[in-house]
KETOR-394583 format. One line per field, with one value per residue (C-alpha): residue number from 1; residue in three letters; x, y, z. Coordinates in Angstrom, 3 decimals, padded with zeros to 6 digits. Example, Ala and Ser with C-alpha at 12.3 -4.5 7.8 and 13.67 -1.06 7.14 Angstrom:
2
k (1  2) .
r (ala  ser) .
east (012.300  013.670) .
north (-004.500  -001.060) .
up (007.800  007.140) .
! end
This chain:
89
k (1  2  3  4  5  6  7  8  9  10  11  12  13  14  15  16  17  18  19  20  21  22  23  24  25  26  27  28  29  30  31  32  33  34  35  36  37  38  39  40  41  42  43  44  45  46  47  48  49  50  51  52  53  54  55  56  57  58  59  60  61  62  63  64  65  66  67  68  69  70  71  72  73  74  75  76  77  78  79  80  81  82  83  84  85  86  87  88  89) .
r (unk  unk  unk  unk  unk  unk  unk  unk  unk  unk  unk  unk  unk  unk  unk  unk  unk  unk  unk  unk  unk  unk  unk  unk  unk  unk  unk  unk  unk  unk  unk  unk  unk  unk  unk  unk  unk  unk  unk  unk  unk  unk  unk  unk  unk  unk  unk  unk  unk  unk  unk  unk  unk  unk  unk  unk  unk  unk  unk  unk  unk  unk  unk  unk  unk  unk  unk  unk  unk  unk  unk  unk  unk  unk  unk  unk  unk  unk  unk  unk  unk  unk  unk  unk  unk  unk  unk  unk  unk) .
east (-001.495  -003.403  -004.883  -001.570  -000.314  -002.660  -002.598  001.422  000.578  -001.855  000.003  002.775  000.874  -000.994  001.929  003.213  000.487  000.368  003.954  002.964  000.425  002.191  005.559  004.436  001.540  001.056  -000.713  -002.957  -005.508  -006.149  -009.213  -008.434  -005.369  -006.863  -009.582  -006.483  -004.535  -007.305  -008.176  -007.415  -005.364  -008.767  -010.654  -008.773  -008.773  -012.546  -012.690  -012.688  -009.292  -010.227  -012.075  -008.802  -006.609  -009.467  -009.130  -005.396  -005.165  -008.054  -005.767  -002.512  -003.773  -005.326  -001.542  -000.403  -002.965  -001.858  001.874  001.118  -001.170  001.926  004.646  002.682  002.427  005.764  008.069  008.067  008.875  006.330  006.538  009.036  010.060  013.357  016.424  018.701  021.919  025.392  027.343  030.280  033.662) .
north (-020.033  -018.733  -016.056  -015.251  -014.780  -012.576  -009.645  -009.735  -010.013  -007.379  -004.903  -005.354  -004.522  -001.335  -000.176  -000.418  000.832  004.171  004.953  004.834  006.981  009.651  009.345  009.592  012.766  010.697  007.965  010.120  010.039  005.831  005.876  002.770  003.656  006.910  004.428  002.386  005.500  006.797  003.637  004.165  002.043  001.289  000.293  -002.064  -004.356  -003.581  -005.491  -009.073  -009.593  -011.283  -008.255  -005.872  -008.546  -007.451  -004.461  -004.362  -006.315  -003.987  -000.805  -002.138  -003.274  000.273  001.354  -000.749  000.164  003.952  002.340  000.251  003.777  005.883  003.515  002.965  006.803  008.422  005.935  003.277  004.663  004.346  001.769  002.444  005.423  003.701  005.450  003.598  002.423  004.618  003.498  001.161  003.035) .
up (018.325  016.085  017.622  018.992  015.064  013.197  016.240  015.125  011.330  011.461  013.465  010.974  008.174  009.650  010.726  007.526  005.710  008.059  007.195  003.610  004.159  006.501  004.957  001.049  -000.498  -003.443  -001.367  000.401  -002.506  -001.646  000.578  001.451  003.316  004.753  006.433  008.081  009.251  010.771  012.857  016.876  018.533  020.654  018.053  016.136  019.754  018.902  015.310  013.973  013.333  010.115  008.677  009.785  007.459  004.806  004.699  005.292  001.743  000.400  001.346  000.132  -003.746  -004.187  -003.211  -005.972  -008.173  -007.887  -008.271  -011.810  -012.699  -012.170  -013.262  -016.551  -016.780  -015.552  -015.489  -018.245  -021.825  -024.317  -026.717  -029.774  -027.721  -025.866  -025.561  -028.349  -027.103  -027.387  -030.671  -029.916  -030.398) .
! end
């Protein structure tokens, strides 16, 4: 069964990862990913399954890499630099 699981597993998470990629500029820059999406269809059947999961899980933690990277620097306030609450009327 096995064998049966990880094609499933792995499609899932290519065809995750490619959506990511197509659907979202700011993840083009991960070379990781760019390796996945450009996989054929023909040669993943080609690869140790084991190696695809590899580089499936290589590809998505440079994604959230680039997430924490931006998050840290766009999105979270700096420290001391919160927004201070409305006074209570």
């Amino acid at each position: 069964m096995c064998e049966l699981t990880v094609d499933y597993y792995n499609g899932n998470a290519r065809y995750r990862l490619e959506r990511m990629y197509f659907y979202d500029d700011a993840f083009k820059q991960v070379g990781s990913l760019k390796k996945i999406y450009d996989l054929r269809k023909e040669d993943v059947e080609k690869f140790n399954q084991r190696d695809l999961w590899d580089d499936y899980y290589a590809a998505l933690y440079d994604c959230f890499a680039l997430f924490k990277s931006n998050w840290t620097q766009n999105v979270r306030p700096l420290r001391g630099q919160e927004p201070k609450p409305a006074a209570a009327s």
